[in-house]
N, C-alpha and C positions, 0 to 999 in steps of 0.2 A: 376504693371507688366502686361503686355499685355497678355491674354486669345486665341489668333489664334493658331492654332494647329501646326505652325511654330516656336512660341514662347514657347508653351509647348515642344516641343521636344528639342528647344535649352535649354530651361531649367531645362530637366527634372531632372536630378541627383539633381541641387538645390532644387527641390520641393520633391523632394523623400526623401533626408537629413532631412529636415525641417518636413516633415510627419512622419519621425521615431522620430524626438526628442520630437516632441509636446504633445508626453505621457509620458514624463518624466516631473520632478518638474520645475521650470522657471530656478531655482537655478542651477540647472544641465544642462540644455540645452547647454548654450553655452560650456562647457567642450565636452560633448557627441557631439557636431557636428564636433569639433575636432578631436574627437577619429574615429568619422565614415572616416571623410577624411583620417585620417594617415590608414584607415585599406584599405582603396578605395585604394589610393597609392599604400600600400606596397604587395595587391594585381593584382593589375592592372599589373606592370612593370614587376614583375616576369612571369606573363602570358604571356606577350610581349615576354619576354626574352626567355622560351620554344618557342612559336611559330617561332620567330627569328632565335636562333640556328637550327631551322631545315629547315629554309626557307635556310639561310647559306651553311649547310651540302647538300642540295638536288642542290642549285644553282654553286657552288663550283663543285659540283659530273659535271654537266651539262656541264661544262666551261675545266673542264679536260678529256671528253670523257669516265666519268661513272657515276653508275646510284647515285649512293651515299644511305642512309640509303632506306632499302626498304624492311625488313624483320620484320617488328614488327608493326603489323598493317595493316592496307590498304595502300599502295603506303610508308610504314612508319612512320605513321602520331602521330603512340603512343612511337616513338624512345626516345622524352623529358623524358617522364616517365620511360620508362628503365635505363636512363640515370640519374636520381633521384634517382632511389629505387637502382641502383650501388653504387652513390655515400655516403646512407645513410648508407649500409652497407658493404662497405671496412670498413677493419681495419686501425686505425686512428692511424701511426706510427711516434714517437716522437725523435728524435738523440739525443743519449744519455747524450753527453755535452750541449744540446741544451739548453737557456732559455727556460721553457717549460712554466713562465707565457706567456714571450711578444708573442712568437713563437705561442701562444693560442688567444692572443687581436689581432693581428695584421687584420687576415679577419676579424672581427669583425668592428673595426676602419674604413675599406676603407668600409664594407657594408652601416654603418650607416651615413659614410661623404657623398658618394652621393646618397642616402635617402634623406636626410637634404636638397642639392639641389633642390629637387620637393617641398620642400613646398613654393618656390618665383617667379614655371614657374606658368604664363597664362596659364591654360590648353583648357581656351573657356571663355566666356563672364560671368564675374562673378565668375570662376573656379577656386579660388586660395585660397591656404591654407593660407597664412600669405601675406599681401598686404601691401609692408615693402616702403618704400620712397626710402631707399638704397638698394634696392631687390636683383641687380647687383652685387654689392658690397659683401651681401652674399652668393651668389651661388658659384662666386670666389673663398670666403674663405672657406667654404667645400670642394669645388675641390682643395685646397694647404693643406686640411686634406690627401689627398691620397696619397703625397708623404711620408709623415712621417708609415703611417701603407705597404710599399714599402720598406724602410730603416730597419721599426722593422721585418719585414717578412725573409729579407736578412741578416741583423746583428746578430737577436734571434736563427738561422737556425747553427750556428759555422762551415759554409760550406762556402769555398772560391768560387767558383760558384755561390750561390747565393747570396755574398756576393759583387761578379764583378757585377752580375744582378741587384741586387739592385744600386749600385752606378752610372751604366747605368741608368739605370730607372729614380733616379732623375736628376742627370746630364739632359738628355733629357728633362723630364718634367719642370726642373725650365726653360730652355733654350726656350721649346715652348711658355710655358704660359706666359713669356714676349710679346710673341708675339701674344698671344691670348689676352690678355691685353689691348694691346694696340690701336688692330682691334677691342675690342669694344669701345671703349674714341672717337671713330668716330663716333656713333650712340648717345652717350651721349651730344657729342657737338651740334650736327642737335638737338636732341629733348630738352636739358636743365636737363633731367629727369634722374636720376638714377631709377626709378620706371619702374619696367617690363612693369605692366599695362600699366601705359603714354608710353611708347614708342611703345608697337602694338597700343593703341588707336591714335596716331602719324600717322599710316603707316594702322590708317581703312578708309582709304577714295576714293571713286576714281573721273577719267577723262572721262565722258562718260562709259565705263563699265571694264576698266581698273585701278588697285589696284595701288595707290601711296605707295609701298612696297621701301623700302631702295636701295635692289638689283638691280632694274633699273636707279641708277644712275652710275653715274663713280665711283666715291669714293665707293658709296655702293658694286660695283659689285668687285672692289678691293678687300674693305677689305672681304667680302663673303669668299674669295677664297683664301684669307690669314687667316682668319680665321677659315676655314674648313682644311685647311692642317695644321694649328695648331691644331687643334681639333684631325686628325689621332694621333699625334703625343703623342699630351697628354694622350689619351686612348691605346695606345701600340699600335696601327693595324699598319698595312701591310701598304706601304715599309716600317713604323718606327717601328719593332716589337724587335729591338735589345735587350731591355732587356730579354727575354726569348730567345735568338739566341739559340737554341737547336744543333746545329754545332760547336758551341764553346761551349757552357755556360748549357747544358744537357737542362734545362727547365729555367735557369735565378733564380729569387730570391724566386719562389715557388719550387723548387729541391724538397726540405725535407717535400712537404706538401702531404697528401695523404687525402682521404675520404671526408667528408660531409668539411673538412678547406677549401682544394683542390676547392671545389665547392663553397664556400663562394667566393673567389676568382675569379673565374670565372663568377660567377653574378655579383662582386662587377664592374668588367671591362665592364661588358655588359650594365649595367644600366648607367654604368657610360656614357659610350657612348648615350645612350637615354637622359640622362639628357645634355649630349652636343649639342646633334642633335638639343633639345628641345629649347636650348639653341640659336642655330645658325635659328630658327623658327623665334624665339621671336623676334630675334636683327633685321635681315633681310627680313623676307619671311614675314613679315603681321601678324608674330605668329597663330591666331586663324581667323581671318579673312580669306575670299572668293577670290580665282583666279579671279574672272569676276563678276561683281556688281550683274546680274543677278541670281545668285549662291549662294545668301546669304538666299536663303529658305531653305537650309541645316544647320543645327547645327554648331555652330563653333566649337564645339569639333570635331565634325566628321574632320573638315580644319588640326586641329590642327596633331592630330594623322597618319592622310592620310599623312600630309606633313614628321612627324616622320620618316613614314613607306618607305614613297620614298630616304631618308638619308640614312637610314640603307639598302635600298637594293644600294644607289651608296658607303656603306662603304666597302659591300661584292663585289659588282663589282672591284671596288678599289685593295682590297685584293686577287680576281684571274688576277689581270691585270701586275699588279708591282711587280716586285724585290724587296726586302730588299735592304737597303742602307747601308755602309760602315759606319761605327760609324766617320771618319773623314766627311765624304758626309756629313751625320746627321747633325751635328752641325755646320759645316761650312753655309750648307742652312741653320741653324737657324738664325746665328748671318752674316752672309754676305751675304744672298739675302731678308727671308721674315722679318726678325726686320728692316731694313731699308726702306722697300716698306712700311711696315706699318708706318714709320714716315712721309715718302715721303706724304700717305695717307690722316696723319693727317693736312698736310699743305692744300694737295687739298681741304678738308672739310671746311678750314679757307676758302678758296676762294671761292668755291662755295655757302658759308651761307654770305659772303658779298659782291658779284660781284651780286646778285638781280636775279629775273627772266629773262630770255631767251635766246638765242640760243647759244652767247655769250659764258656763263660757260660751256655747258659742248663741248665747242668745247677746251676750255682751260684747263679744267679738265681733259679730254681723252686724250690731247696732253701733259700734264705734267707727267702722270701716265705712259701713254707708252712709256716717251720720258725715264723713271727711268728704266723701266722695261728692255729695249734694253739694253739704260747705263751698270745697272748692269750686266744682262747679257751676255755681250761683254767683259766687264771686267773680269768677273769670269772668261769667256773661257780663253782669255789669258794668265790670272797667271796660271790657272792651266792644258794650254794645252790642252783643250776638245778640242773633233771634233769630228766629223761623227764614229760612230764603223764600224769597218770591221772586217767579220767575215770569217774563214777558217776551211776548215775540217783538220782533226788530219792528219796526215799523219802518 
């Protein structure tokens, strides 16, 4: 391993791990550098998660013409923690008919399913808990653990509310994640690799001082975009937040959840989200890798995270930007505009990995993709009548 003081900083956390364990027995080592990552993780993201929610709460305040949290602390800054030491100590109230095991496992279940997810992201060069061949494959299957602790939260709760909230919830969620699915089988096919690593090591390269990143292709910049609105959808945000519609459905499938559960909940969706972000990093954007060739004397963690951090602020932009969608809207976009553009997608992929290099493909790929994208589109409107809104005052 290389000794420059570029290399030490990209590797510092590795030589730090490795300097904590090597006073323990040999026998014990490789367990204990385990343990140090799972605690790195499980520390790391909830940190994220405070700082985030208040990035949120002040960004959000900003976008509706107020100032948003600003009484606890300088400018706010200690609101997470208040927001903590609330939720430790409300009373933790249980419905009477309620299953009060499942109604108990259920935060619990979606905490640790997307937990489970960080141990297969690249987090930087060498940064990876478990460096799995089908790494993809399980991050997936944690994330189809969240429906099921969605269903027990809704079912266990013996409240019709959260009961519609939950069946929303997966309804929507099986319905995205076909289509997050499928926008990644596009990346797998370019690289060959179900392996996270191989596939940023795939997209560490560049042309002169520009990153051969997935996203600046056609197909890549597709599915990116099919993929990220699959991603809202999956994570409940904004316009897809119907399972908690608080208009219809009081709070959705946490109604009957109160205190420290309440907030289990609330993490588990927030992280969940970072592990998506992390996710749509990895596939598309270079993962841990450098904007511009010249740019790789920074850490690639530092890439990593930065890049994180700019997702979650366009997931909160997102969220003050959009309306909520009509639960027929919802699914209709699932299954009749973005699962078909992702198939559309899949085909472009076939064409551009064997029509060869140059100009050729991606005059053919942009024209295939947007010729779907119109199609569809044009179609939608007619069956169902869209057009232009026009708006009137009440009279």
């Amino acid at each position: 391993m290389s000794t420059t003081p570029t290399a030490t900083a990209d590797q510092i956390f590795i030589l730090l791990k490795n300097w904590l364990v090597h006073f323990l027995p040999a026998a014990w080592q490789p367990l204990a550098g385990v343990v140090l990552c799972v605690v790195a993780i499980v520390g790391v993201f909830p940190g994220l998660f405070a700082v985030s929610v208040l990035l949120e709460r002040k960004g959000l305040g900003r976008m509706q013409n107020r100032y948003g949290p600003n009484r606890v602390g300088p400018h706010g800054i200690f609101q997470p923690i208040a927001d903590g030491l609330k939720s430790l100590t409300k009373e933790d109230i249980v419905p009477f008919r309620a299953d009060a095991v499942v109604h108990f496992i259920a935060p619990l279940v979606l905490v640790v399913a997307v937990f489970m997810g960080f141990a297969v992201l690249p987090m930087g060069r060498n940064m990876v808990l478990v460096d799995m061949d089908a790494g993809l494959l399980f991050f997936f299957a944690m994330g189809a653990s969240t429906e099921l602790s969605i269903f027990m939260a809704g079912w266990s709760s013996r409240n019709k509310y959260s009961l519609l909230g939950a069946m929303r919830g997966v309804a929507q969620m099986i319905s995205y994640e076909v289509a997050l699915l499928m926008s990644s089988v596009a990346v797998v096919m370019i690289t060959g690799s179900l392996s996270l690593t191989k596939i940023v090591g795939a997209q560490n390269s560049y042309s002169g001082i520009f990153p051969h990143w997935y996203v600046f292709t056609p197909w890549g910049f597709a599915g990116f975009l099919m993929f990220s609105i699959a991603a809202m959808a999956e994570t409940n945000r904004s316009p897809f937040d119907l399972p908690e519609g608080e208009s219809e459905l009081v709070a959705g499938y946490f109604t009957e959840y109160s205190g420290f559960k309440f907030a289990l909940f609330f993490l588990g969706e927030y992280v969940g989200m970072f592990g998506i972000a992390g996710m749509a990093t990895t596939l598309f954007l270079g993962g841990w890798s450098a904007p511009l060739s010249f740019l790789q004397i920074l850490p690639s963690w530092f890439w990593f995270f930065s890049k994180l951090m700019i997702a979650m602020c366009l997931f909160i932009w997102i969220r003050g930007t959009l309306p909520r969608l009509r639960q027929d809207q919802l699914m209709n976009f699932a299954w009749k505009f973005v699962l078909p553009m992702t198939l559309v997608n899949l085909a472009d992929v076939a064409i551009w990995r064997f029509m060869g290099e140059g100009w050729l493909r991606w005059v053919a790929c942009s024209a295939m993709l947007l010729a779907a994208y119109v199609g569809m589109g044009r179609v939608e409107m007619q069956r169902g009548k869209i057009g232009p809104r026009s708006y009137r005052y009440a009279e």
